[in-house]
C-alpha positions as CSV (number, residue, x, y, z in Angstrom):
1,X,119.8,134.1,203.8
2,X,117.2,134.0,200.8
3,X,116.6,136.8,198.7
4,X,113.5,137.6,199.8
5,X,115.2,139.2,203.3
6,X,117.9,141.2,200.4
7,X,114.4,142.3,199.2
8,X,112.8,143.3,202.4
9,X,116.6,145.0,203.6
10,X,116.4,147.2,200.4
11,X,113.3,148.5,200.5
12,X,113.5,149.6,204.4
13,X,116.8,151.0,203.3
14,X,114.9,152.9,200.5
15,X,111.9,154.3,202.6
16,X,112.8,155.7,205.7
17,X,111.0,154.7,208.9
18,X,109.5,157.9,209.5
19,X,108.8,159.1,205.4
20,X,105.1,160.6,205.8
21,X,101.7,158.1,205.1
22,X,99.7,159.6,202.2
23,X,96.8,161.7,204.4
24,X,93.6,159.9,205.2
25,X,90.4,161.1,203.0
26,X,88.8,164.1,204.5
27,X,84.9,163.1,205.4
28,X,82.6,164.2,202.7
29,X,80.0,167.5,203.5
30,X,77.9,168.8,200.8
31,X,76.5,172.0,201.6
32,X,72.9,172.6,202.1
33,X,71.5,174.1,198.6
34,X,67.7,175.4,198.0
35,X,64.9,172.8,196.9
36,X,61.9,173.1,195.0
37,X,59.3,173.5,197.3
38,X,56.6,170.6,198.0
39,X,53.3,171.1,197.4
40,X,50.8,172.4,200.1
41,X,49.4,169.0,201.7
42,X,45.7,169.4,200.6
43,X,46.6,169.8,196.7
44,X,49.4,166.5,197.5
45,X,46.2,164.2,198.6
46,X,44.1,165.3,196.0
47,X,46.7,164.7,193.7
48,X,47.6,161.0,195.2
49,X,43.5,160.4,194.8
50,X,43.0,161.4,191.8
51,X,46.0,161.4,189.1
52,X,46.3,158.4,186.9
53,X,48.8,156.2,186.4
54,X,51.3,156.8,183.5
55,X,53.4,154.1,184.2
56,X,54.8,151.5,187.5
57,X,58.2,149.7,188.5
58,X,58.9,148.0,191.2
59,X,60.9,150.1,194.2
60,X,64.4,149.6,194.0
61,X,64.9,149.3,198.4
62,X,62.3,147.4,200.9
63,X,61.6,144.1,201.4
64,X,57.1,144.5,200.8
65,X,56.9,144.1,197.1
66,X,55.8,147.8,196.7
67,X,56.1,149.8,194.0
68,X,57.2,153.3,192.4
69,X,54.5,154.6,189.8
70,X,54.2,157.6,187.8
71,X,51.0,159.9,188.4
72,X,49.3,162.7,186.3
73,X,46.4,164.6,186.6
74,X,46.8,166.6,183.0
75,X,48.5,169.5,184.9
76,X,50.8,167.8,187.2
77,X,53.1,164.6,186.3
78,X,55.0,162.9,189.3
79,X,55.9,159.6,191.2
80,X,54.1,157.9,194.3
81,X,55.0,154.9,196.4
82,X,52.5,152.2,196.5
83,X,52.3,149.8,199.0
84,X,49.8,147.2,199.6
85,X,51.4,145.2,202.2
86,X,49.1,143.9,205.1
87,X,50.2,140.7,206.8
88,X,49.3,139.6,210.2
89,X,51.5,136.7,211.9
90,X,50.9,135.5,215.6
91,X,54.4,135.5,215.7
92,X,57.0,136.6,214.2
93,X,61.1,135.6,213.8
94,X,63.4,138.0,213.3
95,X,67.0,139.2,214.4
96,X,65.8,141.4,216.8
97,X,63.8,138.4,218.5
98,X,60.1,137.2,218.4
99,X,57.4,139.3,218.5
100,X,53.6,138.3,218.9
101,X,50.4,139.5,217.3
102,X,52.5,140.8,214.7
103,X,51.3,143.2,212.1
104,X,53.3,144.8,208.9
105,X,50.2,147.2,207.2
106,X,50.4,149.8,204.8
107,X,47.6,151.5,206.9
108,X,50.6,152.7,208.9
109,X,52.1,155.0,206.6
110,X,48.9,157.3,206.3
111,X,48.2,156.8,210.6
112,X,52.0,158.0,210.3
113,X,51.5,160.5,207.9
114,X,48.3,162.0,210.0
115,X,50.4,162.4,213.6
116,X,53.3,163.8,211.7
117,X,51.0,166.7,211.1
118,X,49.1,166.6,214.1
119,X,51.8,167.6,216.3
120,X,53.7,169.6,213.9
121,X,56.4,167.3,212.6
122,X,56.8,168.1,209.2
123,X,59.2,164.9,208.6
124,X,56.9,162.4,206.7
125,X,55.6,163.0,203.3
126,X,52.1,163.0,202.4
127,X,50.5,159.2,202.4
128,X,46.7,158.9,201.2
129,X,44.6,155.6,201.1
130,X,43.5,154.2,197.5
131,X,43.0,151.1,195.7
132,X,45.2,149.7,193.7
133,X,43.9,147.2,191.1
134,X,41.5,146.9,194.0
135,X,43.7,146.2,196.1
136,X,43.6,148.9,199.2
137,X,47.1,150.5,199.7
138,X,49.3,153.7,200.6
139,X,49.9,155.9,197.9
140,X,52.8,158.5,199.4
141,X,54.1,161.3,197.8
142,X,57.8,160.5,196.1
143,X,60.4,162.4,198.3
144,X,62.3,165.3,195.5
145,X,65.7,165.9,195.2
146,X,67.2,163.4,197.2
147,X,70.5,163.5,198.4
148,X,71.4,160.2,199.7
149,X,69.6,158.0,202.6
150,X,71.1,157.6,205.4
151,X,72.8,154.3,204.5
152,X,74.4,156.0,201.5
153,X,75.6,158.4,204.2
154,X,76.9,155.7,206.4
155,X,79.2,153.8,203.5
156,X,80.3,157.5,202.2
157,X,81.0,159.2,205.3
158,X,79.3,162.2,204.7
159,X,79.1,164.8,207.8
160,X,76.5,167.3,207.7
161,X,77.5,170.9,207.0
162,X,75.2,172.1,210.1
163,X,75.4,169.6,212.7
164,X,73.3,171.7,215.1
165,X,70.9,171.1,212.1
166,X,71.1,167.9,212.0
167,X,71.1,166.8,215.6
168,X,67.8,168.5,215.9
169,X,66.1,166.5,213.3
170,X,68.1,163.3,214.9
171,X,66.1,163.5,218.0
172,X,63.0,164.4,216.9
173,X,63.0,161.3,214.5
174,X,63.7,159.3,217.8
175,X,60.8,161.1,219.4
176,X,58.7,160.4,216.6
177,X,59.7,156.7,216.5
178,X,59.3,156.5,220.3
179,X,55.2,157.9,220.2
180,X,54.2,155.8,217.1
181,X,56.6,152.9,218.7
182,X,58.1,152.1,215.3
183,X,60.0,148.8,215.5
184,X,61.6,149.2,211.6
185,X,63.7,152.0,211.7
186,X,66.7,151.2,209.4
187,X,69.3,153.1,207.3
188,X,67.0,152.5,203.8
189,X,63.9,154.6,205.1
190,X,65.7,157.6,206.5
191,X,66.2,160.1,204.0
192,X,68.1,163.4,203.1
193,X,66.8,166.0,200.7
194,X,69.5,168.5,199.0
195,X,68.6,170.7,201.4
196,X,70.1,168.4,204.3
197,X,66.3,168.0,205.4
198,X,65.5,164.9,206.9
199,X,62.6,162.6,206.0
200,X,61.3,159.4,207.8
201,X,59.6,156.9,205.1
202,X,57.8,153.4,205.3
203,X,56.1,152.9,208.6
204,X,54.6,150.0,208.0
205,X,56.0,148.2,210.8
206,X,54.8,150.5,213.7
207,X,52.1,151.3,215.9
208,X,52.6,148.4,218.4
209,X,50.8,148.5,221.7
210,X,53.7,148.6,223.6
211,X,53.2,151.8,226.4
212,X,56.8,152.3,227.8
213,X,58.9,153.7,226.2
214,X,61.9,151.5,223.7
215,X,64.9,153.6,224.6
216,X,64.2,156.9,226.9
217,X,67.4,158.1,227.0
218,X,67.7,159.4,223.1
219,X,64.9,161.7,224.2
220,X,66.9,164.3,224.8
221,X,65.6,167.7,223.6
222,X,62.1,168.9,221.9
223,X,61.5,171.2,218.9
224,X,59.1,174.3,221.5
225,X,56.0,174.0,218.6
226,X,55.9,170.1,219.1
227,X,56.4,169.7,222.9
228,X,53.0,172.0,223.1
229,X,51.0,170.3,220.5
230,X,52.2,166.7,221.6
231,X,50.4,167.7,225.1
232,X,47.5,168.7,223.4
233,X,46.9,165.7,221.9
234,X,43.7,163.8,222.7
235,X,41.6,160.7,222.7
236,X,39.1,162.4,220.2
237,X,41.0,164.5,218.3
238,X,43.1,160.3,217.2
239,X,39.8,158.8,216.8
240,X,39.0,161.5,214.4
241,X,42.1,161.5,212.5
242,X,43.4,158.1,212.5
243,X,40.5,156.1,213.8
244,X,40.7,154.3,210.0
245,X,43.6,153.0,210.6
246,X,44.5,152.2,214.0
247,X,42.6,150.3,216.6
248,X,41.2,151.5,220.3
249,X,44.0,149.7,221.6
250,X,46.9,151.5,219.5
251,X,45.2,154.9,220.1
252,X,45.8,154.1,224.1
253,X,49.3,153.0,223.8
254,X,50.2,155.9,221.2
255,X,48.6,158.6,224.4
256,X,50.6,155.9,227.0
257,X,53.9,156.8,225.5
258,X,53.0,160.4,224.4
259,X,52.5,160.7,228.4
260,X,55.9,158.9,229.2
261,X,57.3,161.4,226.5
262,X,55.9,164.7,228.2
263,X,57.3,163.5,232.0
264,X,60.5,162.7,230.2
265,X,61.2,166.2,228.8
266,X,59.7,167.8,231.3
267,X,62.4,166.5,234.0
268,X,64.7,167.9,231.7
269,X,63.8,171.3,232.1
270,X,63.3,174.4,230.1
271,X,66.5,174.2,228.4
272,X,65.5,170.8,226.5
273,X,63.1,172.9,224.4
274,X,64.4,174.7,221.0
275,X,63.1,176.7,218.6
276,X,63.2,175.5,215.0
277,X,65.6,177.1,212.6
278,X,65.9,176.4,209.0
279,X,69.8,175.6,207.8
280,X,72.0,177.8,206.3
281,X,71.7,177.7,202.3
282,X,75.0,178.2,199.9
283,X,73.0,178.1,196.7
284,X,70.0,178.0,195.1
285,X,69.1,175.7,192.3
286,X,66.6,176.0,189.2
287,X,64.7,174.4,186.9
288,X,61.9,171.5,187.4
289,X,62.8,169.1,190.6
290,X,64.0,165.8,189.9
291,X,61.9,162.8,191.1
């Protein structure tokens, strides 16, 4: 017998089978705390149209070169995300498989920005359309005290402090993602404000003409204000709004899957509709917000 079975004899001698593991780590939940509150959206555009630039760097996440610069209009000084990215590609390789007639445009972040409001949302900041060096691009408003993304939340474990909360902005990002049939949903471009509020950014990648529906059954419930104003939606009311920016063909397909939406909730029932509730706040904070 070699020592190294003495060794192992002693130390199961030593340590009991049944001593007690050291407990596993509890899962991380900040609590909601109070924000500084953005902007209306009209004094946001004019802001994004008109500040200067103070200074640029390039964004630290995404993979379409775009940048984070600082604005100021003499009484205001914050941060934007520029992105210039418009590349078209008959086809197009990627994990998820090959799509044709493929399109990555920064004129999807203001389309995005546009139906977010027209049915209510509230969930994606403020994007305007400006040159850049004469270059034409999406200048969106920089997202204030930020918590983590939801990739940060991933790796960390965090759980939300109000998961009824939370759940209800889940599916109404799915719903969102669903009507604008955004194929680029990823852990980098879903963020969390301090608040536990819940952001969607860079939709650059969306608007395909695609009229079913990607994945019906995470449309589960609806926020009551959106479900009405996502039926109102019309042919005209797009072309108005968003005609810039997407084509006859998108406007279609976006009203094909609003439809597919609608009949979908609908064979839910009443009870898939909730009011919206705010979350329950522990503190409140002070001072200037952080960009």
């Amino acid at each position: 017998m070699g020592a190294s079975f003495f060794l192992a004899a002693a130390i199961s001698m030593a340590v009991p089978s049944g001593a007690p593991q050291s407990p596993a780590a509890e899962p991380v939940s900040p609590a909601a705390i109070a924000v500084a509150p953005v902007p209306p959206d009209a004094d946001i555009e004019r802001f994004l149209r008109e500040a200067e630039i103070v200074k640029t760097k390039d964004a630290s996440k995404g993979v379409t070169n775009s940048m984070r610069a600082t604005l100021s209009d003499g009484k205001l000084t914050h941060d934007a995300h520029i992105q210039t990215i418009d590349e078209s590609k008959r086809e197009f390789r990627s994990n998820a498989g090959v799509e044709f007639d493929f399109r990555d445009s920064w004129t999807y972040n203001v389309a995005a920005y546009k139906i977010d409001r027209l049915i209510g949302l509230g969930m994606v900041p403020v994007s305007v359309s400006r040159n850049h060096r004469s270059t034409p691009a999406a200048w969106t408003w920089w997202i204030d005290d930020v918590l983590m993304d939801e990739m940060d939340k991933v790796k960390r474990k965090v759980q939300p402090p109000d998961t009824g909360y939370y759940s209800r902005q889940r599916v109404m990002m799915y719903l969102f993602d669903e009507l604008i049939s955004n194929i680029d949903r990823n852990q980098g471009n879903i963020v969390y404000t301090k608040d536990w509020r819940l952001w969607l950014i860079d939709h650059t990648r969306a608007f395909r003409k695609n009229t079913a529906l990607k994945t019906p059954a995470r449309l589960t419930r609806c926020d009551r204000q959106v479900f009405e104003r996502l039926k109102a939606l019309d042919r005209d009311t797009l072309k108005r709004e968003v005609g810039k920016e997407l084509d006859e063909g998108q406007i279609k397909s976006v009203l094909a899957r609003r439809d597919a939406i609608v009949k979908k909730l609908e064979s839910l029932g009443p009870s898939a509709l909730f009011d919206r509730t705010a979350p329950v706040l522990t503190q409140n904070t002070s001072g200037p917000a952080a960009r």
